[in-house]
N, C-alpha and C positions, 0 to 999 in steps of 0.2 A: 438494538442500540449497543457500538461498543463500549467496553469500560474497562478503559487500561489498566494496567498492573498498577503498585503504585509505586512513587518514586524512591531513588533508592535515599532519599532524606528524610528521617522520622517525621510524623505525623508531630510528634511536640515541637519538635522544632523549627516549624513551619512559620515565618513572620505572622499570617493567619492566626494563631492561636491567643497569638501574646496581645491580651486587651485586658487592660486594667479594671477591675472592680467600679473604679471612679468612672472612667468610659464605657463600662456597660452600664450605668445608674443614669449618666446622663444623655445618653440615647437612647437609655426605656424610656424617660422622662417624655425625652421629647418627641417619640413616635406614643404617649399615652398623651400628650397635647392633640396632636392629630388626628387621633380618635376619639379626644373630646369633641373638637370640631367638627368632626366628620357626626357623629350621634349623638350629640348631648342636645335633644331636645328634649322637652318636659318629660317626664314619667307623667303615666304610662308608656313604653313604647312597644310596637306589636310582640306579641306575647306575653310580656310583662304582668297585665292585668288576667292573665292565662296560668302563668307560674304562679306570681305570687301570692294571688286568693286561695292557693290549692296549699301554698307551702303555711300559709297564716291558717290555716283550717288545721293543716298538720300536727302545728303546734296547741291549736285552738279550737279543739272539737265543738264545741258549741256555735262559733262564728259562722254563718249564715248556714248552722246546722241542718235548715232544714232547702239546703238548695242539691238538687241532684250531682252535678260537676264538681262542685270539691268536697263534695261525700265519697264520692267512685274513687277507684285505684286509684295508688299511689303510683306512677309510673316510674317516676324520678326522684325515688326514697332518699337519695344521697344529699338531692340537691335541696331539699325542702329539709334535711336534717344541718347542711351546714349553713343554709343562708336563711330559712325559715324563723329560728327563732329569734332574728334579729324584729323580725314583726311584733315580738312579744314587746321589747323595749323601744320601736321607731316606727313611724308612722307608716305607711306601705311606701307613699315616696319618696321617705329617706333610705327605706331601707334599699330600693330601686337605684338609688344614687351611689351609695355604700357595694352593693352586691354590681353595679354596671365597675364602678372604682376598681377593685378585686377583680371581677372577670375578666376586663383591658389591659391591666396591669398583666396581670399571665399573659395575657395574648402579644401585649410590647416586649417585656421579658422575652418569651420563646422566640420571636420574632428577630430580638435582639443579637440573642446567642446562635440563633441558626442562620443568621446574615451573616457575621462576623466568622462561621466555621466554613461557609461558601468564600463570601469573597473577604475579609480580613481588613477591608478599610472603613476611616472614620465615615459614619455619615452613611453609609449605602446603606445599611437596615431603616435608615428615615425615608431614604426613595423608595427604598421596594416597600414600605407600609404603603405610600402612594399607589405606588403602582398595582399592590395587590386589591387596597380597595376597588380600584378604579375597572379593575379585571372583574371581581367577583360582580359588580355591581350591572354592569356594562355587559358581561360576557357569561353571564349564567344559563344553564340551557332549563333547571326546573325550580329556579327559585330562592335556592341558598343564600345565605347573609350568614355572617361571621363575626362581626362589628355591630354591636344595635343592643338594643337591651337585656337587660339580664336575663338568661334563662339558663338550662343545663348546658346546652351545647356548647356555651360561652365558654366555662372553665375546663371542658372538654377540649376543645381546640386548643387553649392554653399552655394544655399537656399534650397534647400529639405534637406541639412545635420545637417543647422539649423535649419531647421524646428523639423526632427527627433530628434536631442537634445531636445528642448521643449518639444518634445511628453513623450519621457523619462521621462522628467522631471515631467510630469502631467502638464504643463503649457502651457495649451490647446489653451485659448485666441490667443499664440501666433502661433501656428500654422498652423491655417486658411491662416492668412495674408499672412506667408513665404512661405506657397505652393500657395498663391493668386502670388505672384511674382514671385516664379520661373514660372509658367504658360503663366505671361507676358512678361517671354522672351522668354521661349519655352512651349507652350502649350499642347504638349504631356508629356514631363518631369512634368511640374506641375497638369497637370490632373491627369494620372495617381498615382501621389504620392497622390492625394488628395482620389481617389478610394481605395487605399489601407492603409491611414490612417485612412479614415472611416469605416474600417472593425476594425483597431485594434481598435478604439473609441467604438464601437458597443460590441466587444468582453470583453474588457479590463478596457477601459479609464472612460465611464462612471459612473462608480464607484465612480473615484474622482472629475468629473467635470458633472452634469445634465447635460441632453439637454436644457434645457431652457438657458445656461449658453453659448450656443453656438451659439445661434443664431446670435447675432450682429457680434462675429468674424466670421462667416460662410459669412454675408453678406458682412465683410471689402474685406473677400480675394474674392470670388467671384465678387465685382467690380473692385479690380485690375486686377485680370484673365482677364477681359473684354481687357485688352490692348495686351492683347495677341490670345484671340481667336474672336474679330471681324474681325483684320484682317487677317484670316484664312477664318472665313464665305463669307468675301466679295471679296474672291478668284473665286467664284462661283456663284455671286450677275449678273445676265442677263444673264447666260446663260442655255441651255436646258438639261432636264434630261439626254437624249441621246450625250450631249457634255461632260455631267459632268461624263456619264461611258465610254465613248473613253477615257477622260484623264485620269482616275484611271489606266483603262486597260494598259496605256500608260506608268506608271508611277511604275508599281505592276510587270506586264510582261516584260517590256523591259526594264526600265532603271533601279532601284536597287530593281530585286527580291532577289537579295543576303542578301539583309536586311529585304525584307518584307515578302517573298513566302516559305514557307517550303518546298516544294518539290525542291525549288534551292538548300538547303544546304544542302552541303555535308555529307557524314555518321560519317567524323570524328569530324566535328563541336558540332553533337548531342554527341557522345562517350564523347569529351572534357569535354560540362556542362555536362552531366552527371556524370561524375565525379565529376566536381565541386560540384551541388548538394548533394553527396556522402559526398562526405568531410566535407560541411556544416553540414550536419545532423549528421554525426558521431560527430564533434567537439562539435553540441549543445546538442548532446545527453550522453555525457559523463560526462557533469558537472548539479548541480543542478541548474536549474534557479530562479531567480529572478525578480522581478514585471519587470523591464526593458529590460531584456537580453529577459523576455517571450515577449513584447512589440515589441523587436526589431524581434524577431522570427514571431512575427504574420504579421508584418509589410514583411518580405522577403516572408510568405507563399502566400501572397497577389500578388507580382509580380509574382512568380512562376505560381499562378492562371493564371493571366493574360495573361502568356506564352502559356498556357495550351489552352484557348480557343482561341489563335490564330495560336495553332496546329488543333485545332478541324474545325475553320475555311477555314485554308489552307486544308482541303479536299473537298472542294467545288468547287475549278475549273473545274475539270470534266464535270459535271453537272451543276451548277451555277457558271460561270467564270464571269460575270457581277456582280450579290452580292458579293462573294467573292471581286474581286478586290476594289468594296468601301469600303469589311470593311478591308482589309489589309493593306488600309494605313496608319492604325494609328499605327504601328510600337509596333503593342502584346510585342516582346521579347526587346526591350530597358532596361525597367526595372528589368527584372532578369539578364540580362547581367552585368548591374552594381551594385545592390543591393543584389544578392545572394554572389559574392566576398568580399564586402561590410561586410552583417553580417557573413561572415567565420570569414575575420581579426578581427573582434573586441570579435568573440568568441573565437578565438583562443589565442589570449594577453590577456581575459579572465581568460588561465587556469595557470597564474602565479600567480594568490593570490586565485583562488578558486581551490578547491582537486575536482580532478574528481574521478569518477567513478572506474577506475584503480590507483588511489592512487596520490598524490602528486606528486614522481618523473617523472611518467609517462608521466603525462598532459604536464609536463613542456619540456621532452624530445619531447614529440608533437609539443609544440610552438617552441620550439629553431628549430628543424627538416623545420618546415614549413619556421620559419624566415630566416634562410640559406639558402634554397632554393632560397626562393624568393628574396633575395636581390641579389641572384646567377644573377637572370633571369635579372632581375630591371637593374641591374649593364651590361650585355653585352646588352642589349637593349642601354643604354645611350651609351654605349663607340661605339657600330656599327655608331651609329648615332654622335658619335663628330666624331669619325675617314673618318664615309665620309665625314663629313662637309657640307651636301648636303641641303638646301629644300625639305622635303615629297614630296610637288607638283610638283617638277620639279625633278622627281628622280624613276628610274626603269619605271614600267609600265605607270607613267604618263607621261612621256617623249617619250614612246613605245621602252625602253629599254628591250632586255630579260633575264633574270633571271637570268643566268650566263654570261653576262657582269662584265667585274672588275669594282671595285672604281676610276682606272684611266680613265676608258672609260666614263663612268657615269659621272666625274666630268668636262669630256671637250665636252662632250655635254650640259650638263648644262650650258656650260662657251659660248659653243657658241651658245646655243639658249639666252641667255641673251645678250649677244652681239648684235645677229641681235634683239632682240626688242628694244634695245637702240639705233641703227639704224635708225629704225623706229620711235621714238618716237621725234629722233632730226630730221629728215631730211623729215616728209612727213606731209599733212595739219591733226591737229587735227581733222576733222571731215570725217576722210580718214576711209573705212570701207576694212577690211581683209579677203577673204581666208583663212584658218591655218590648221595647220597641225592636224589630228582627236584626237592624243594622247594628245596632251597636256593642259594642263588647267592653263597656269598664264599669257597669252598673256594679256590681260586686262592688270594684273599686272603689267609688263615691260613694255610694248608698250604703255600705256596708250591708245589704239586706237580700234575702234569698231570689233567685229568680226560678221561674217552672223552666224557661229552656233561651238557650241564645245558639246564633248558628255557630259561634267562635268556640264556644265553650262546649267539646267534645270530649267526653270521657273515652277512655283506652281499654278501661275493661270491658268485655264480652256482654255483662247482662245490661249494665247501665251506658253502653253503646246502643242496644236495640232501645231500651228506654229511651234513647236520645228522638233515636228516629221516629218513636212511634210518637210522642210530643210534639216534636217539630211539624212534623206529618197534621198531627192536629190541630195545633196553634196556629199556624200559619197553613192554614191547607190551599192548594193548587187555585180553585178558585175565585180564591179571593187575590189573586197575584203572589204570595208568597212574603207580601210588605205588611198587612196588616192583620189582626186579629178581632175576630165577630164581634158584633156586639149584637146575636140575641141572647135574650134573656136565658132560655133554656143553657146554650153551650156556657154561656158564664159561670151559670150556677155550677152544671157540671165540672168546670174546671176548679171551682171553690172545694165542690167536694171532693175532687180526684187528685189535685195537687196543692189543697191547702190554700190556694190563691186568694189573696184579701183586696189586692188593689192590682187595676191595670194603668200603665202608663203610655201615653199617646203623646205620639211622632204628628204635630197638627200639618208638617206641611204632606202627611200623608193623607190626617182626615182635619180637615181646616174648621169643619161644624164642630158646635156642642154634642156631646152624645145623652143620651135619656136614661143617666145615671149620675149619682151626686159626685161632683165635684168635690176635691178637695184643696186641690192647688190647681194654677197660682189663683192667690187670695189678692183681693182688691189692695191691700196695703203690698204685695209681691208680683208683682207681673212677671209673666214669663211669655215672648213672643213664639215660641218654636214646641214647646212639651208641656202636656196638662197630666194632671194626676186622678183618678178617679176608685172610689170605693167600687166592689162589685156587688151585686146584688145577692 
């Protein structure tokens, strides 16, 4: 990719620059509308109930003290230290709403300022939030999401968008730091940005800022990153090389190669980015660039890179399925997931003040083409999502819903798996530990009350990763299909004494009979169609 010298007209002086405080407020505003719309479905949404049990334990050692998953590492000490103790004063799904509020708001902000430092007019940071949803959504090759409920990643991206603005900008200084902090809340999000800024630094940047000129910010944000990747190392702090490659293996192979293993995903996932990428490059390759639109292109070839050698890695299982699986988890395609959508929208709302290649009309009947589209997408995305009115996490397959179930079916299993965890959370002793059903993932949430294992809730460190497996293994063993758990007598008992378990809870459209144990919900004054509660023996 070329990337011209730059003009001989200052960088400050550029009409681009000059947006008023009042104009950037109110197109955060209203690109943080669009991403109400686009996510504001109920809390919990996926992850959510994943974060914020772990960050309310954080603050709350006691609370469901005695469940395995938010006893284990802390993986994301930054994020459970600034958005956790909001748990202490607000319910989890306030504080859901409050920590989503905050997350979006960075992400419109960054969004904001790094539209306006590309193309400089009113309005084009509200298409390209369009268009970037609709890309990331639409054209993902392993999974990524950007927009969606709160977790670390959220105010991670927040900050690499500022961060990229400053890069645009040549204002290098600041840069370091912002990708130092997205790191310390998610340290694969801000490492990686920080690999692929030093390439355009390398390529580009130093032009206007020496190295010698970097080093003290290199060193700001490298000590902030520290709060985000000590406690990742100390994940791994006592135990054996041989523990550290079962949990990978653990972690790569069974529980999300959807995200990490290339030979998981599907043929159409690749066909999608590919496409995307397609589109990217036709869009940047139709107009002439400029020192920052080349910046921001070098900056996306950079993820793509990154992609690239963890395709090259994922052919190593064959042969090396122990290397492979440590280096797979640091999650190669995250960043072309969300930054190749990324630099489409903002080259794309590019080709309304710059003449492509194909002439003026064209570029523009490009942009409009793509921004229809995508508000097309953007738009029945939301409304699916206000018309079920549902929680992500408690909704279709996390619930063990099938895919053609209606919106009525869905929303009275939600009603009454919430029901029975408010059951439970009035009527049995807070340090009461649960059996649960394998699909679901918000029991924490409702029930406030311990569980022995669920498949969502995967701890990151080393020894309580193998405990995961060897539970799950158990609970759910092969089988019995991997949906339910036993009911002889003997394995109950066992699991009472081995995991404390007092009560098992039953998925009925799994085992639709009574089971030959006492009943405790639903109680003839509470019906419950879908979930029973049962003492163990």
């Amino acid at each position: 990719m070329h990337t011209p010298e730059p003009a001989a007209q200052p960088l400050a002086a550029q009409p681009q620059d000059a947006c008023s405080w009042r104009r950037c407020g109110w197109e955060t505003w209203l690109i943080l509308l669009v991403f109400i719309f686009y996510a504001g479905d109920p809390a919990p949404a996926i992850n959510e109930a994943h974060y914020l049990v772990k960050a309310k334990n954080f603050w709350q050692p006691q609370w469901c003290g005695g469940d395995m998953f938010v006893t284990s590492g802390k993986a994301h000490a930054t994020f459970y230290v600034v958005f956790g103790w909001l748990t202490q004063l607000f319910s989890l799904d306030t504080t859901a709403w409050i920590g989503r509020l905050v997350g979006w708001l960075m992400l419109a902000l960054g969004l904001q300022r790094l539209s306006w430092a590309v193309v400089g007019r009113p309005y084009a940071s509200v298409i390209a939030a369009f268009i970037w949803l609709a890309g990331i959504e639409h054209g993902n090759l392993a999974g990524e999401w950007v927009v969606g409920g709160i977790e670390a990643k959220v105010p991670a991206y927040g900050l690499v968008l500022l961060g990229l603005e400053r890069m645009l900008r040549d204002r290098w200084s600041w840069v370091w730091p912002l990708f130092g902090m997205a790191a310390a809340f998610h340290v694969l999000v801000g490492g990686w940005s920080v690999v692929c800024g030093m390439l355009v630094y390398v390529l580009v940047g130093r032009r206007a800022s020496p190295p010698r000129r970097q080093i003290l910010p290199l060193l700001v944000g490298g000590a902030i990153a520290l709060l985000g990747l000590l406690p990742a190392v100390w994940l791994e702090q006592g135990t054996t090389p041989a523990d550290a490659v079962a949990a990978a293996r653990i972690y790569v192979y069974q529980r999300i190669p959807h995200h990490l293993l290339p030979s998981n995903f599907a043929l159409s996932w690749y066909v999608r980015h590919g496409v995307l990428l397609a589109l990217a490059a036709t869009v940047f390759g139709l107009q002439r660039l400029d020192r920052r639109t080349g910046m921001l292109g070098w900056f996306t070839v950079g993820t793509v890179a990154l992609a690239l050698v963890g395709l090259v890695i994922g052919l190593l299982p064959p042969s090396h399925p122990d290397l492979a699986a440590r280096l797979l988890r640091y999650y190669w395609f995250r960043m072309t997931d969300s930054i190749v959508p990324l630099a489409l929208a903002l080259a794309s709302v590019r080709l309304w003040v710059v003449p492509s290649r194909l002439g003026v009309p064209l570029g523009r009947v490009l942009l409009i083409t793509l921004a229809l589209v995508s508000i097309l997408l953007v738009g029945r995305h939301g409304l699916e999502k206000q018309l079920a009115g549902l929680p992500a996490s408690c909704d279709l397959h996390s619930q063990g819903n099938p895919a053609d179930v209606t919106v009525a079916q869905r929303q009275q299993v939600c009603r009454d798996w919430i029901r029975t965890c408010q059951w439970i959370r009035d009527n049995t002793d807070p340090d009461a530990v649960f059996l649960t059903p394998r699909h679901q993932q918000t029991f924490k949430w409702y029930a406030h009350r311990a569980e022995v294992v669920n498949y969502k809730d995967v701890p990151q460190d080393v020894p309580h990763l193998k405990q995961w497996q060897e539970r799950f293994e158990r609970v759910f063993p092969r089988y019995l299909g991997r949906v339910r758990v036993t009911i002889q007598y003997a394995e109950l008992e066992a699991f009472r004494r081995d995991y404390d378990a007092d009560y098992l809870v039953v998925d009925r459209r799994i085992v639709p009979y009574a089971l030959p144990l006492k009943q405790v919900y639903p109680t003839p004054w509470e019906p419950n169609q879908h979930y029973a509660v049962y003492r163990l023996p």
